[in-house]
N, C-alpha and C positions, 0 to 999 in steps of 0.2 A: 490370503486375506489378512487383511492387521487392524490391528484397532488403531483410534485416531490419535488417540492418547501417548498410544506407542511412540507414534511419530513426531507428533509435539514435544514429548519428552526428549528424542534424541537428538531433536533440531534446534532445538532452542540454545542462544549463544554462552549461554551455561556449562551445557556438554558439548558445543563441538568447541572453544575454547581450551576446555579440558581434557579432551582428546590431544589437538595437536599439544597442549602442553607437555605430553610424555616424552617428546622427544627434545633431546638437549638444544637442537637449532630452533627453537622456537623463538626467541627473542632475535636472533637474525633474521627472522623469515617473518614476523606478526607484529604491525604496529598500530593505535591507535591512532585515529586522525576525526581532525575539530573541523565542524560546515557549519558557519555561521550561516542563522535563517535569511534566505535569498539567495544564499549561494549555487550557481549551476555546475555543471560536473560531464563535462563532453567526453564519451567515451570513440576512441576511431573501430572501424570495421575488426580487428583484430582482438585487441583486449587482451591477448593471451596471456599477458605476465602476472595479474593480481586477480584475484576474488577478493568481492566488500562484503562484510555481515554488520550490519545495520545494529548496533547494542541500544541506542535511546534517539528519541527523536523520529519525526517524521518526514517523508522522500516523498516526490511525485515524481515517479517513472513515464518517459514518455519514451518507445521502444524505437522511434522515428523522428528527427528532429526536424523534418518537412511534414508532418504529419501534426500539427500543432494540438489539433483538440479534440484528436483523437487517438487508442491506442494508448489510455495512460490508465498509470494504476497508484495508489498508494501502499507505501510501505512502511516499515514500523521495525519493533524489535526484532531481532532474528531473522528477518528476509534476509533475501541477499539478491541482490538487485540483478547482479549478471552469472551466471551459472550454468557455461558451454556445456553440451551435450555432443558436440561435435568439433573437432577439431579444425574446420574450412572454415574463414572467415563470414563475418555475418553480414546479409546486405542491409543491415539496418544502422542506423547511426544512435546509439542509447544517448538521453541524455536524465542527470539526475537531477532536480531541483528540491534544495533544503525546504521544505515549508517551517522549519523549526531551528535551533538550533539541533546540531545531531552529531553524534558519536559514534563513527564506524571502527571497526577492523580490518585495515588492509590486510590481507595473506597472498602471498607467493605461492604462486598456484603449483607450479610443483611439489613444493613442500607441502601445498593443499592435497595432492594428488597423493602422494605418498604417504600420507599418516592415515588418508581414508580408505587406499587399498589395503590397508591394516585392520583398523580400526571398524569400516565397513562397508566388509565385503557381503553383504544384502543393497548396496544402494539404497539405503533405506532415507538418506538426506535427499540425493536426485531425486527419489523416487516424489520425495514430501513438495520439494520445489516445484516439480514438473503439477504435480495435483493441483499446486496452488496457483499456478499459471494457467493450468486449464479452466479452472477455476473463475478466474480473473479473465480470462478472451468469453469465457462462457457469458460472461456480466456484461463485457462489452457489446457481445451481440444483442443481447436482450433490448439493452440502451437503445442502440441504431434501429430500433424497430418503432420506436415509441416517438409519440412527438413531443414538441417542446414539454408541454408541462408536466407530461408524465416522465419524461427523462431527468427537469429539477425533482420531484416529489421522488424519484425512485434512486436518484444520488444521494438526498438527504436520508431517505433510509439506509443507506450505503453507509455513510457517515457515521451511522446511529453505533454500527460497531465500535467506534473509537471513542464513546463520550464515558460521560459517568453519568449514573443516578444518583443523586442527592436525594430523592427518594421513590415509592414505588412505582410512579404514573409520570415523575416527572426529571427530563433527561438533557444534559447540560452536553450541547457539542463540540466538538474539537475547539481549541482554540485560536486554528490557525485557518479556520474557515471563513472567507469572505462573500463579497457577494461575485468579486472576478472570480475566483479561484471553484466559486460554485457555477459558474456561469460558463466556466471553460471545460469544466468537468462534463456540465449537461448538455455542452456544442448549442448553447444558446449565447442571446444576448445577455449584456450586465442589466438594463434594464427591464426586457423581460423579467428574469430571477429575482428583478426588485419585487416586480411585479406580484409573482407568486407567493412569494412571502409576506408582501402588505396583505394578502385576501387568507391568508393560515392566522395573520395577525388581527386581522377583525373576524376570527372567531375565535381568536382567544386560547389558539392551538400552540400559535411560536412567538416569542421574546427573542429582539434582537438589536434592542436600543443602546445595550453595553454587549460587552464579551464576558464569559463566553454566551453564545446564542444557547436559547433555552426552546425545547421545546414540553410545553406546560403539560399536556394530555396527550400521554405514548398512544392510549386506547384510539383514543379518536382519530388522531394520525394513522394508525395501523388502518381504522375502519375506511379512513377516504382512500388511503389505498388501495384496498379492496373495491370499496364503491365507483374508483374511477377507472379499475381495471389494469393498475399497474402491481407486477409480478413480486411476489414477496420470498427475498433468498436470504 
């Protein structure tokens, strides 16, 4: 058993950065690379020569690229979007889409492989990956069970992790959230999700006439959640 902290600590592009820097091939083997926001990023069924670690910026992962709106995940600092566990080719097609602009780390996965059978041998990075993907299909299924509006109202809590408070009760969302990009999240229509947020907006719950969207009353948001029976993770 580990603590969480443990593994945030070790994961975070900080230290594993800092790791492969011990070895003198590091600059041959680790390069940063720019995704201006829109950019998409096709991975084929193999993948095997690079791992990406994600330093700033936001990805929407879709693990299937016939799979359009469904099977997607957001990621941020320190993920790493593709992280074989197994050496046979994947039957899925990854593909990445910039929602920001964003700042990765290509590594040479060998050179990945070898500074971490050093550096750590607890797997304690996989181990952190694998948690958070489980993590992440966990959320998905949740979603797939709910229907339309409980699926927008249980994304925008989803969301709610990446915003900032400006202050106690009141919470400013992503800035790269739309009403598509909410709409494809929740396997709904763009009009629907208008929908739902016109009827948050005549209570006086969410602001979303400029960016970033504001939602005014965390309290009361959390209580319709509850009250309409959608899952709080």
């Amino acid at each position: 058993m580990y603590r969480r902290e443990d593994f945030e600590t070790f994961s975070s592009i900080q230290n594993i950065i800092k790791l492969l820097k011990k070895d003198s091939a590091f600059n041959e083997n680790c390069f940063q690379e720019r995704l201006k926001k829109g950019s998409v990023v096709e991975f084929d069924t193999s993948f095997r020569g690079d791992i990406y670690i994600i330093e700033s910026g936001f990805i929407k992962l879709n693990i299937d690229r016939d799979y359009v709106n469904a099977f997607q995940f957001i990621l941020s600092r320190s993920d790493i979007p593709l992280l074989r566990t197994f050496t046979e080719d994947s039957p899925h097609q990854f593909v990445c889409s910039a929602l920001t602009n964003v700042i990765w780390w290509k590594i040479d996965y060998d050179f990945y492989k070898k500074i971490m059978l050093i550096e750590d041998p607890k797997n304690m990075l996989l181990i952190h990956q694998l948690e958070k993907k489980q993590k992440e299909l966990n959320t998905n299924y949740i979603k797939g069970v709910l229907n339309s509006r409980k699926r927008i109202l249980f994304t925008i809590s989803q969301l709610m992790e990446y915003g900032i408070y400006p202050s106690n009760n009141r919470l400013e969302l992503p800035k790269f959230l739309t009403y598509s990009l909410l709409a494809e999240l929740s396997n709904t229509s763009r009009s629907y999700a208008a929908d739902i947020l016109q009827d948050l907006r005549k209570r006086d719950i969410f602001y979303f006439q400029n960016k970033p969207w504001v939602i005014n009353d965390v309290k009361q948001f959390k209580e319709i959640l509850i009250e309409e029976g959608v899952p709080l993770i």
